[in-house]
C-alpha positions in Angstrom: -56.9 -41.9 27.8 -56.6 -42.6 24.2 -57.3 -46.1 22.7 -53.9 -47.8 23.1 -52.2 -45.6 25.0 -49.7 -46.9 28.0 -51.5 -46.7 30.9 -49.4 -45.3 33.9 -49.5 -45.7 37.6 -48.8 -42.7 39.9 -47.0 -43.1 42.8 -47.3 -40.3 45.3 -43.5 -38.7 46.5 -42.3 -40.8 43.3 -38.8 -39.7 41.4 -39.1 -40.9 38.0 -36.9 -41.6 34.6 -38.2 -40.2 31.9 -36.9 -40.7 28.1 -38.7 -38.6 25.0 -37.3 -39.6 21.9 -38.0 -37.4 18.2 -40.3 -39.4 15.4 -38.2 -41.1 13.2 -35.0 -41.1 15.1 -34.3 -37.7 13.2 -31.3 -36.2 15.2 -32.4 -32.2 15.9 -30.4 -32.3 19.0 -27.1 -32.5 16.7 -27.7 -28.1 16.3 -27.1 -26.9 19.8 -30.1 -24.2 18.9 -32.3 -26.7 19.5 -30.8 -27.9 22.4 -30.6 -24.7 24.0 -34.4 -24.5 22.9 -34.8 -27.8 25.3 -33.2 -26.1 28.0 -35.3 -23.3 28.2 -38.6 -25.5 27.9 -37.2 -27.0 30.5 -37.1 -23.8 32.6 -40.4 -23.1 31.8 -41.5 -25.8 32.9 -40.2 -25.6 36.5 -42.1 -21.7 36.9 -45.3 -23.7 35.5 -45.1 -27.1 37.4 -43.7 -27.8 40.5 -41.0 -30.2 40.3 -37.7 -31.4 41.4 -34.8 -31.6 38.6 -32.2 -33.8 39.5 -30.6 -34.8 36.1 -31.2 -34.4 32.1 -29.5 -34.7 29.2 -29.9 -34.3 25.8 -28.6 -37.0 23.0 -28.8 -36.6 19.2 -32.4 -37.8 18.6 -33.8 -38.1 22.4 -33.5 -37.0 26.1 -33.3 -38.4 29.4 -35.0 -37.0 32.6 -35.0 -37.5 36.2 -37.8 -35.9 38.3 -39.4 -36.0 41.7 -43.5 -33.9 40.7 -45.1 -32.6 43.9 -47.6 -34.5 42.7 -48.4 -37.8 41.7 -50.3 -36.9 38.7 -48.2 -34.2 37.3 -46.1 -36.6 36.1 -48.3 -36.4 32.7 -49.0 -32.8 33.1 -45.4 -32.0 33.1 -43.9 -34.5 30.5 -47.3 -32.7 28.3 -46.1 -29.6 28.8 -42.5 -30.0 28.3 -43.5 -32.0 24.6 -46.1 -29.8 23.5 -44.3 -26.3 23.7 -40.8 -27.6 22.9 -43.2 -29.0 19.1 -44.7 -25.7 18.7 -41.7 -23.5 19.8 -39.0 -25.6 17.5 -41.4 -25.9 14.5 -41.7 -21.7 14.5 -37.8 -21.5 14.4 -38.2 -23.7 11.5 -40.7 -22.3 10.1 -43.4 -24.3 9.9 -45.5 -22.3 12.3 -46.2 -18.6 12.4 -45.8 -15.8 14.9 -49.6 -15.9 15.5 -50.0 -18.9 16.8 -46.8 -18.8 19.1 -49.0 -15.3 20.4 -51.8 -16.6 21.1 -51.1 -20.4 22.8 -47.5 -19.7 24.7 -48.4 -20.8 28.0 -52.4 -21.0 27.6 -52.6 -20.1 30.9 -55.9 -18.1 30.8 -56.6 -16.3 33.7 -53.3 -17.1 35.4 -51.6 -14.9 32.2 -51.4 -12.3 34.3 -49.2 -14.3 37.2 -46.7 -15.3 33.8 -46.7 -12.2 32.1 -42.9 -11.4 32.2 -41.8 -14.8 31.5 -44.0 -15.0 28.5 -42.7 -11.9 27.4 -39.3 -13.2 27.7 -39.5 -16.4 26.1 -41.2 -15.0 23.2 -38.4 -12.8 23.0 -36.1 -15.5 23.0 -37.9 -17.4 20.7 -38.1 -14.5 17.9 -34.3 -13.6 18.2 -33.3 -17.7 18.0 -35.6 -17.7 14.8 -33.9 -14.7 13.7 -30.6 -16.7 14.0 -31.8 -19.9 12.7 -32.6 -18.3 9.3 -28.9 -16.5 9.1 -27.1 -19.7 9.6 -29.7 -22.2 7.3 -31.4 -19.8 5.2 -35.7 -18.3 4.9 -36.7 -21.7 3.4 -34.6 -24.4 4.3 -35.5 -28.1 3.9 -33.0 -29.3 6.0 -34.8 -30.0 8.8 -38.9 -31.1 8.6 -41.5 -30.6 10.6 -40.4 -31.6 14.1 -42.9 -34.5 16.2 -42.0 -36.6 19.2 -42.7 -40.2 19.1 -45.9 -40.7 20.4 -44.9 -43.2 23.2 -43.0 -42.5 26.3 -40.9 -43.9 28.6 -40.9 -43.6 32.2 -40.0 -45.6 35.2 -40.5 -45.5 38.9 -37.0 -45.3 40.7 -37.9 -48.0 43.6 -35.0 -47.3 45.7 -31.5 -45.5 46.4 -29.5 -48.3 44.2 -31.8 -47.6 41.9 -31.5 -43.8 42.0 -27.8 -44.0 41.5 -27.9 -46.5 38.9 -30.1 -44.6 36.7 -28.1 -41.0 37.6 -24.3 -43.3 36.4 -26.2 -44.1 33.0 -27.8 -40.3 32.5 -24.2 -39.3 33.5 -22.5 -41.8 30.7 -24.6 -41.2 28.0 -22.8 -38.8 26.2 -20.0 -41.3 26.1 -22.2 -44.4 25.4 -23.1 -42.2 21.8 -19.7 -41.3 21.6 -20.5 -37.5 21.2 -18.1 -36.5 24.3 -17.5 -37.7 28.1 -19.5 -36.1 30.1 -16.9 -33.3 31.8 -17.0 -31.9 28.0 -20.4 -32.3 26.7 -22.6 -28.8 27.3 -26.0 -30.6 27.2 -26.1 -32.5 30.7 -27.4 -31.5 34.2 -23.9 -30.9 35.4 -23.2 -27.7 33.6 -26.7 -26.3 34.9 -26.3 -26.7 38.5 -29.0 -23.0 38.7 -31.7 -25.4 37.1 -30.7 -28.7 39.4 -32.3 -29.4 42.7 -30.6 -30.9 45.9 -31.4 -34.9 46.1 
């Protein structure tokens, strides 16, 4: 664990509430590209880690989970994985990392590459045709956007108990609203209009 770092206890058959929020409040998740980009990490990160999905949304600057990892420990593993590609894939369709690189360290699954081959595949194709679009809409060398980093701390909380678990799915649910973007029968970027990606509760 790094010096300073929020040390974390793991509770085993846990569901958690998870929020990621980008350095500097910046507000990426205003350009549904990069939204969609979450979405897809997201997806990703089901086929790599084993995990329940009940809710999600995704807010201007930051984004709200709910999860139930098969085990205790993954909760790390998972939130890792789901912060480290979404930095590397977002800062290729801006630019600021190169083809290479997405090549080489996709997945870094090693010897399990094999087991992942057609996803990789995919998502790399995905990622070079949303790069493709990013440039026709803001240009080769735009300075719109900078290099894209996640505040370094997280939050997460232990849902204790049913009351709880609805408590926290009512304020993912009213989000939307509470940052006055849209209510949440009209906002795209919220567990509801992904019921393939949700799991039963």
């Amino acid at each position: 664990m790094h010096k300073g770092a929020q040390k974390r206890i793991y509770f085993e058959g846990a569901t958690y509430f998870v929020t990621g929020v980008a350095d500097n409040r910046v507000e990426y998740f205003k350009e549904s590209i990069f939204c969609e980009l979450f979405i897809e990490i997201l997806k990703l990160a089901k086929k790599r880690h084993k995990f329940d999905l009940y809710s999600f949304v995704i807010l201007l600057d930051h984004f709200h989970l709910m999860f139930l990892p098969y085990e205790a420990m993954d909760l790390s593993k998972i939130m890792q994985f789901i912060k480290r590609h979404y930095t590397r894939n977002i800062n290729f369709i801006l630019g600021y990392v190169d083809e290479g690189a997405i090549c080489k360290s996709l997945l870094q699954l090693g010897e399990e590459y094999k087991i992942y081959e057609e996803i990789i595949e995919k998502h790399y194709e995905y990622l070079i045709t949303t790069r493709r679009q990013f440039v026709a809409k803001y240009g080769l060398n735009q300075t719109l956007y900078v290099k894209f980093h996640w505040q370094k701390s997280l939050h997460d909380h232990y849902i204790r108990n049913y009351d709880d678990f609805n408590q926290h799915m009512r304020y993912l649910y009213n989000n939307p609203a509470k940052h006055n973007i849209f209510d949440a029968a009209n906002y795209q970027y919220i567990y509801t209009k992904y019921p393939g990606l949700i799991d039963e509760i």
